[in-house]
Backbone as JSON, one array per atom type, in Angstrom:
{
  "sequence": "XXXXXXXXXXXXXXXXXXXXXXXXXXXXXXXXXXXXXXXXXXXXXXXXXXXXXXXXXXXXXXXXXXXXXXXXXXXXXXXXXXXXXXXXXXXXXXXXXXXXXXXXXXXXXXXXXXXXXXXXXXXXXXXXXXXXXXXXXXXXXXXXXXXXXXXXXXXXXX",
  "N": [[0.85, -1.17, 0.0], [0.77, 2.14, -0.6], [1.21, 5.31, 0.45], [0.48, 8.36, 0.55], [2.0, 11.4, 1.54], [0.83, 14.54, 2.49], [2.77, 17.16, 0.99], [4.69, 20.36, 1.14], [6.3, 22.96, 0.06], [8.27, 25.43, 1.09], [9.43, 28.56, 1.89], [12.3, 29.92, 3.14], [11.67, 32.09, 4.86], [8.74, 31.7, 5.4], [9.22, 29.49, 7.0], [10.58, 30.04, 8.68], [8.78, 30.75, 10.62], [7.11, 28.68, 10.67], [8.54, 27.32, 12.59], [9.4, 29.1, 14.64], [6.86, 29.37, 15.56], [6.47, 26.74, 17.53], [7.91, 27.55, 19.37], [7.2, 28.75, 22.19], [6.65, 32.41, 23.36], [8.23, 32.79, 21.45], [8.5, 35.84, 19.26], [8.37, 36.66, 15.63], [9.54, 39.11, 13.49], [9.31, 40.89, 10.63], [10.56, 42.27, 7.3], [10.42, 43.81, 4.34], [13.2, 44.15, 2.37], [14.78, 46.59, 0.59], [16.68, 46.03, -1.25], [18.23, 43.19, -3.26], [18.34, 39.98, -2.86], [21.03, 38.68, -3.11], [22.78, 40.78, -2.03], [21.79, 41.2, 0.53], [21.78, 38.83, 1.87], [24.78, 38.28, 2.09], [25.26, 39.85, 4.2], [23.71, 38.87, 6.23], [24.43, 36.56, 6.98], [27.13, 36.64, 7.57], [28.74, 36.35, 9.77], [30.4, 36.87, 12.01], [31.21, 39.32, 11.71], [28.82, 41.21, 10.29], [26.23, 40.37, 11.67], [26.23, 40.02, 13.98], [26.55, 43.02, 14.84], [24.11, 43.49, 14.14], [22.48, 42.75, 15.89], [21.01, 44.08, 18.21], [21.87, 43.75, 21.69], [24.12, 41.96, 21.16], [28.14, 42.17, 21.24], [29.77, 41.15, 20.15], [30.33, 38.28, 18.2], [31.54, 35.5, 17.35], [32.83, 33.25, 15.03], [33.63, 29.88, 15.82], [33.6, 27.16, 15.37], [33.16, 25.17, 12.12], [31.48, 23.16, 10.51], [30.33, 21.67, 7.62], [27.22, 22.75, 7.15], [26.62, 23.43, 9.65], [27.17, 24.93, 12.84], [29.31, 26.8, 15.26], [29.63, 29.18, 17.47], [30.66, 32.35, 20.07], [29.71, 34.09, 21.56], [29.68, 37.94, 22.96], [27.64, 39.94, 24.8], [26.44, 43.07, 25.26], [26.32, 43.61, 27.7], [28.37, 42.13, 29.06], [28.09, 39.42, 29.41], [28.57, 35.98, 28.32], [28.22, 33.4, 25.6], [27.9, 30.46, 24.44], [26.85, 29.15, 21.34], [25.18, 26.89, 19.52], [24.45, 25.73, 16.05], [22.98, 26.39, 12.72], [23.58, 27.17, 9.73], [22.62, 28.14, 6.63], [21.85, 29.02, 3.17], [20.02, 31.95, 2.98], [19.24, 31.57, 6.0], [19.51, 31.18, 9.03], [19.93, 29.47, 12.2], [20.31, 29.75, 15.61], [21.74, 28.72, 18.75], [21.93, 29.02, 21.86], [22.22, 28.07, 25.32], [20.72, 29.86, 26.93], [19.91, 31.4, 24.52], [18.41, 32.48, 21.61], [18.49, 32.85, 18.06], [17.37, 33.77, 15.59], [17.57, 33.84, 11.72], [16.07, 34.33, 8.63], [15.86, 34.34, 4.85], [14.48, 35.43, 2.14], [14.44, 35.69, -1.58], [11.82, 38.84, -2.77], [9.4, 39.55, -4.67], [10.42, 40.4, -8.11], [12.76, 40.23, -7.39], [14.52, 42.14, -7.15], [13.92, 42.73, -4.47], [14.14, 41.82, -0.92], [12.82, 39.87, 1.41], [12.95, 39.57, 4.76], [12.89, 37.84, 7.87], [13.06, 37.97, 11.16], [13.86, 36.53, 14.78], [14.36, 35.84, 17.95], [16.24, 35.36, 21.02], [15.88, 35.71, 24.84], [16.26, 32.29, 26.36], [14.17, 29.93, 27.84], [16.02, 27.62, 30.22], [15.81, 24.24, 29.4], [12.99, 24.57, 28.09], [11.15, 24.82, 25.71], [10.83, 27.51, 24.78], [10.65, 30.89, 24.91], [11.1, 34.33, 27.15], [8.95, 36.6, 26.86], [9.55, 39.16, 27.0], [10.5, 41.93, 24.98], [11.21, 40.84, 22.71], [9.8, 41.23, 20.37], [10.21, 43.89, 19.67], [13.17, 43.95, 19.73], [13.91, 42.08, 17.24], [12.45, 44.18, 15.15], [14.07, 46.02, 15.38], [16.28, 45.06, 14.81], [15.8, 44.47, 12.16], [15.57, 47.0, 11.05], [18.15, 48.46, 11.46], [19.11, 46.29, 9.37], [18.12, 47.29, 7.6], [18.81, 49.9, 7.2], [21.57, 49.13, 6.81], [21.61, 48.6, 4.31], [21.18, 50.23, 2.92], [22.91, 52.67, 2.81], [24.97, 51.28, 2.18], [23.79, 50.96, -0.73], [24.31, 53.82, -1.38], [26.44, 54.65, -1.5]],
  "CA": [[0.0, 0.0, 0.0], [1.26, 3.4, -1.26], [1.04, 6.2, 1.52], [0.63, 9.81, -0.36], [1.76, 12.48, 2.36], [1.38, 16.38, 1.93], [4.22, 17.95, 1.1], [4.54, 21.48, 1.62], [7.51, 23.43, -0.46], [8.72, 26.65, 2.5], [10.3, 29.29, 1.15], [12.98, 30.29, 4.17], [10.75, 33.22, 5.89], [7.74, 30.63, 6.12], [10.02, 27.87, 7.64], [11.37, 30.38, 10.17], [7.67, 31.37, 10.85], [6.72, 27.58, 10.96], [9.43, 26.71, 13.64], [8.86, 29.35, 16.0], [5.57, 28.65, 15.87], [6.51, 26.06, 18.41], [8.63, 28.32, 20.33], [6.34, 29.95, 23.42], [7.04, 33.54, 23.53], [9.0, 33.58, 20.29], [7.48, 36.69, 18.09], [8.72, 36.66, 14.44], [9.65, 40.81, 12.81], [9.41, 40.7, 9.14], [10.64, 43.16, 6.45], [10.96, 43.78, 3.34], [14.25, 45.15, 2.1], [14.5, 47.01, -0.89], [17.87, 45.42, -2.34], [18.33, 41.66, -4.01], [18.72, 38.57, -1.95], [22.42, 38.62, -2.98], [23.09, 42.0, -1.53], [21.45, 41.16, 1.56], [21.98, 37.46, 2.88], [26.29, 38.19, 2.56], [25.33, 40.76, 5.75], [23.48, 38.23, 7.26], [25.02, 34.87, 6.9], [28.52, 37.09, 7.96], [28.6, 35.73, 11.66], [31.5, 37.33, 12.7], [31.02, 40.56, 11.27], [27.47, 42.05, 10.45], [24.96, 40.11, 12.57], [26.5, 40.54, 15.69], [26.6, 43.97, 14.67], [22.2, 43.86, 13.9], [21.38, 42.28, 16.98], [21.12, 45.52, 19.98], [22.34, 43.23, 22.76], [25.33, 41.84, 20.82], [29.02, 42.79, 21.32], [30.54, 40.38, 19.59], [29.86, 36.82, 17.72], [32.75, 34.6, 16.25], [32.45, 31.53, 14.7], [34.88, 28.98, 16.57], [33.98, 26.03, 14.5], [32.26, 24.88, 11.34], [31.18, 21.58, 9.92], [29.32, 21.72, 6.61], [26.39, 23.79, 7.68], [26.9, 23.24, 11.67], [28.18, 26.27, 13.03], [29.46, 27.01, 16.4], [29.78, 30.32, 18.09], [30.46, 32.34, 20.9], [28.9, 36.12, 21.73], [30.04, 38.71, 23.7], [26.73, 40.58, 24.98], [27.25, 44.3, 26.08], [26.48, 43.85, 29.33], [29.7, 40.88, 29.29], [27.33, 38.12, 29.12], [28.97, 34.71, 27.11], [27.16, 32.38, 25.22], [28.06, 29.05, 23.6], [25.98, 29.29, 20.06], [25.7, 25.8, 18.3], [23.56, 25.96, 15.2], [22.87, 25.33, 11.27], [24.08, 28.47, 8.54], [22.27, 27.84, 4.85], [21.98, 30.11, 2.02], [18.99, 31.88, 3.3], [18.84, 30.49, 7.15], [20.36, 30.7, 10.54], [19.63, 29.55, 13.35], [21.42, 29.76, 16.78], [20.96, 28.66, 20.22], [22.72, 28.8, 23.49], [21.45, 27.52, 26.77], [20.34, 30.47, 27.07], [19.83, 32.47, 23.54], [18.38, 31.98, 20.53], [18.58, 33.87, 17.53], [17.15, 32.96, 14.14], [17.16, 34.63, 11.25], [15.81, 33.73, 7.31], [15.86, 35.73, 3.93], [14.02, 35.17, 1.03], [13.86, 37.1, -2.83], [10.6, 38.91, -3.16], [8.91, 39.38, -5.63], [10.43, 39.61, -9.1], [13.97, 39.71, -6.82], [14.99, 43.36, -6.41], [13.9, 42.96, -2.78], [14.25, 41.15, 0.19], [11.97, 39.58, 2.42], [13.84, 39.01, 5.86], [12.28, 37.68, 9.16], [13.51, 37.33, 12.51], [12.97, 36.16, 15.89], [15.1, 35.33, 19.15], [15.83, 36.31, 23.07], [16.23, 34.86, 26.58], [15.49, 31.16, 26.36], [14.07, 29.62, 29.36], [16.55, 26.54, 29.58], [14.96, 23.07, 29.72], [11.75, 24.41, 27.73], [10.71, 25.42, 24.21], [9.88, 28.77, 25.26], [11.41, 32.82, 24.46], [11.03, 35.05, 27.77], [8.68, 37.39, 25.42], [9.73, 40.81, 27.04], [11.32, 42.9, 24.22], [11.63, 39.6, 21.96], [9.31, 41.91, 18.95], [11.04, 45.3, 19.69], [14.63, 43.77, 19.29], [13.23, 41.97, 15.97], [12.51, 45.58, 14.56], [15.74, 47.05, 15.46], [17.64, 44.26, 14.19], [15.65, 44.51, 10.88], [15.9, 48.74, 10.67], [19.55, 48.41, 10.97], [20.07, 45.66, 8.4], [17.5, 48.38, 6.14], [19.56, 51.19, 7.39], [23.08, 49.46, 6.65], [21.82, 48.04, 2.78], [20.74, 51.42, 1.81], [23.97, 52.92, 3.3], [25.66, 50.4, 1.1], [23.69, 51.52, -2.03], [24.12, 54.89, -1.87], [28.14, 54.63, -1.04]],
  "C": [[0.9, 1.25, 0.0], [0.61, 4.69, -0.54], [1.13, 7.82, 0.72], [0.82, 10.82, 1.14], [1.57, 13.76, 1.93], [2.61, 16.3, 2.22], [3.46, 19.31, 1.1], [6.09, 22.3, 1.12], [7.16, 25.03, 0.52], [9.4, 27.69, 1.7], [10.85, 29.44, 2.59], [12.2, 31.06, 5.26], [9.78, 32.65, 6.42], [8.2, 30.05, 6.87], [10.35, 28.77, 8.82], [10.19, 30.66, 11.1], [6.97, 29.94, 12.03], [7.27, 27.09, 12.48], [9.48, 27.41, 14.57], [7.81, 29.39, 16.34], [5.43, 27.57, 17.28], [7.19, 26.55, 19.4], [7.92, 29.45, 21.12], [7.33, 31.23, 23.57], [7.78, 34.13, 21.86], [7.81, 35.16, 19.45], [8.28, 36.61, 16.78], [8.23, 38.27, 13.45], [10.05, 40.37, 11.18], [9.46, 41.98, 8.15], [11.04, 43.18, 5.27], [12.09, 44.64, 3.1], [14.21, 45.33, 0.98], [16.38, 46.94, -1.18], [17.69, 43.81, -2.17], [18.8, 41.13, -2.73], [20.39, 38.32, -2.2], [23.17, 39.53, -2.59], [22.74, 41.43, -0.13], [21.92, 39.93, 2.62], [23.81, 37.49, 3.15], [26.33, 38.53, 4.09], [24.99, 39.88, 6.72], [24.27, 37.17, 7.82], [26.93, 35.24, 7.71], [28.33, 37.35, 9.62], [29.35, 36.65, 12.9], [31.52, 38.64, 12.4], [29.54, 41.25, 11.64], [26.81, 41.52, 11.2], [25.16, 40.37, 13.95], [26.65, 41.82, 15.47], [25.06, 44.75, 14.72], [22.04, 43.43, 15.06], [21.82, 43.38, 17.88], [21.56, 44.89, 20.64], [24.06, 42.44, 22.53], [26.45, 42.79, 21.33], [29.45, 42.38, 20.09], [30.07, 39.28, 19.02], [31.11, 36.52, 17.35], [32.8, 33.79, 16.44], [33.91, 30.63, 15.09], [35.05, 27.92, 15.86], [32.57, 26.16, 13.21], [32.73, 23.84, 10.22], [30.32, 21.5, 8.65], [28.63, 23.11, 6.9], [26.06, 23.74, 8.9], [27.56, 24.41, 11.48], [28.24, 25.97, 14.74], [30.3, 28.11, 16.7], [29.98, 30.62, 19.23], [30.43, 33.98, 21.18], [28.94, 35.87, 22.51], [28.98, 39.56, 24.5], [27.32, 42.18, 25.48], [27.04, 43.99, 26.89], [27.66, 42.49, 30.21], [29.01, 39.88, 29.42], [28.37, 36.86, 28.27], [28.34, 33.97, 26.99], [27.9, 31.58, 24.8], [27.13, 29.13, 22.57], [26.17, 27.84, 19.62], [24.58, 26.02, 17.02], [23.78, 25.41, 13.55], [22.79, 27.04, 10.89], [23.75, 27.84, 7.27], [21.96, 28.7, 4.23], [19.96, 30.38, 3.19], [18.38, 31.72, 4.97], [19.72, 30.39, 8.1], [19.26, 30.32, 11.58], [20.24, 28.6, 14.5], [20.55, 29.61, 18.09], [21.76, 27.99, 21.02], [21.59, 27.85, 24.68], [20.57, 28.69, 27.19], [19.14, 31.81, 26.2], [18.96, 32.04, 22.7], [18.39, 33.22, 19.53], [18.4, 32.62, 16.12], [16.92, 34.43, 13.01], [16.64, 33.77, 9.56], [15.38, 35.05, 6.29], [15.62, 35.23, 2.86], [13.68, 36.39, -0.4], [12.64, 37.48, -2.57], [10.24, 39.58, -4.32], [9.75, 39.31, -7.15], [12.64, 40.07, -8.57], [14.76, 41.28, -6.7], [14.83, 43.71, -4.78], [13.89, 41.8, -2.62], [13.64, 40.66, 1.24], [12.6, 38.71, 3.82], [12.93, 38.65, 6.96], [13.18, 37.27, 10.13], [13.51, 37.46, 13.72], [14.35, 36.15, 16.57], [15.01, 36.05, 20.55], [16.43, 35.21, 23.69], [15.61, 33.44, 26.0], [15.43, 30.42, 27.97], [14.58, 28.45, 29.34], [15.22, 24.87, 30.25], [13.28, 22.87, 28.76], [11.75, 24.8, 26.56], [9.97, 26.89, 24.28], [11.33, 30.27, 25.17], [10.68, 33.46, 26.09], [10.23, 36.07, 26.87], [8.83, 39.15, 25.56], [10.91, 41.44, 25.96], [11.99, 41.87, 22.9], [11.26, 40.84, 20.55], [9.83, 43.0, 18.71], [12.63, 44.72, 19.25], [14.55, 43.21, 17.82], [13.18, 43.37, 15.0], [13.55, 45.94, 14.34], [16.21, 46.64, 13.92], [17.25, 44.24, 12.12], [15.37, 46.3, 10.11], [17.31, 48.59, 10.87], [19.7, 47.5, 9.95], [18.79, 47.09, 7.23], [18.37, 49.97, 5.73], [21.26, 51.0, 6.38], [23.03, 48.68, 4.73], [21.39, 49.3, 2.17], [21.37, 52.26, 1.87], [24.66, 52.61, 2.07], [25.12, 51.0, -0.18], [24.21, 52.24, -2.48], [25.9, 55.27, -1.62], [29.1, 54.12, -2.19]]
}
């Protein structure tokens, strides 16, 4: 007997949507950027550089190891905080998580590919549970996606 399941083809921004979906407290900030998916995902996917640069609570990030698309990190917070990061980096697709952290981000073309459709989520994780602390989870989301709008239209015009 021949089992037919749904499938379900994600574009990146859905999938990040889908998966904190299961994450209590997570909220998920979504924007469009007005430059190409190949302008935009270098900033993101650049670990050690720009993202620890978009997230407000960041100091620092740098990638210690990496396995295929395994990554492993370790951020500086301003207020001297350290994390342990282990996670998965794909065209399109992070996502990171301490004992404490998480941080996801995903970036998809839109429409006929001059823009950018970015989403992303993270925060305090309460350890032991599937759950985001949700104070200031949607406000840091914003930021982090008005600075990457701030620093690609920077970039254009430079």
């Amino acid at each position: 007997m021949t089992v037919n399941w749904p499938t379900a083809d994600l574009d990146c921004v859905r999938r990040l949507y889908a998966l904190a979906a299961g994450v209590r407290g997570a909220r998920v900030s979504e924007r469009e950027i007005a430059a190409p998916f190949d302008e935009v995902w270098p900033l993101l996917a650049d670990l050690d550089g720009e993202l620890g640069r978009l997230v407000p609570d960041m100091r620092r990030l740098r990638v210690v190891r990496v396995d295929g698309d395994r990554v492993e990190a370790v951020a500086l917070s301003r207020f001297g905080m350290r994390a342990r990061f282990d996670g998965v980096r794909r065209p399109g697709w992070i996502w990171l998580q301490s004992r404490f952290v998480l941080i996801a981000v995903a970036a998809s073309p839109a429409g006929n590919g001059a823009a950018t459709r970015v989403a992303f989520t993270g925060g305090v994780r309460i350890p032991g549970r599937a759950a985001l602390i949700p104070v200031g989870v949607g406000r840091a989301g914003r930021r982090v996606l008005g600075r990457l709008a701030t620093r690609t239209d920077s970039g254009r015009s430079g």
